[in-house]
N, C-alpha and C positions, 0 to 999 in steps of 0.2 A: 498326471491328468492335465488337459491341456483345459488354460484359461480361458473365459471368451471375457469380451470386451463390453462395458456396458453401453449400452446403445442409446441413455437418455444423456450421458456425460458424454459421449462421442457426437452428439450434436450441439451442444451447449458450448464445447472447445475447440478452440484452434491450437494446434501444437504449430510451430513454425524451427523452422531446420537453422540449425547455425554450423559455420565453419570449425568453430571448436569444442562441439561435442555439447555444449550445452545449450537443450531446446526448455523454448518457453512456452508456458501454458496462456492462453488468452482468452478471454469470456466477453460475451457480451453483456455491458448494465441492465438488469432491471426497471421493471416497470418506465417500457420507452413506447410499448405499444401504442397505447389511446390514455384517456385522460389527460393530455398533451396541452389545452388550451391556456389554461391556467399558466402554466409554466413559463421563467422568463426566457429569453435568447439565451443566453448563458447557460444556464441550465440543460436546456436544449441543447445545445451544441456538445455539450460534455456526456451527455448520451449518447453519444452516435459514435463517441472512440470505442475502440475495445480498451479491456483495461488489463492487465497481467495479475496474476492470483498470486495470493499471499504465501510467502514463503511455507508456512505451518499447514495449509492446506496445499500441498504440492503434492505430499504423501499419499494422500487418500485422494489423491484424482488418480494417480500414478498407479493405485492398486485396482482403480474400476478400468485402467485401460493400461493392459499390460503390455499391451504392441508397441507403447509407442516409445 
């Protein structure tokens, strides 16, 4: 039986292609919408990277999205 992919993790990640076979998962931080004012420069600025997901959750993104 053929997989599908799940579609709320397929928007939440970036997979990016590498030369030697090994791709990486990348997510956008939380809570960067609104409630923003408060927050220092710093702060701010560290929201706006993506950030690469933890080794241990590799697995279970890897099973909600089998294509990639």
């Amino acid at each position: 039986m053929k997989r599908k992919t799940n579609k709320s993790a397929s928007k939440r990640l970036k997979v990016t292609g590498s030369k030697k076979g090994k791709k990486k998962l990348l997510f956008r931080p939380v809570s960067q919408d609104h409630f923003n004012a408060k927050d220092t420069g710093s702060k701010t600025m560290k929201k706006r990277k993506t950030k690469k997901i933890a080794v241990n959750f590799e697995k279970t993104f890897k099973e909600l999205m089998p294509c990639i």
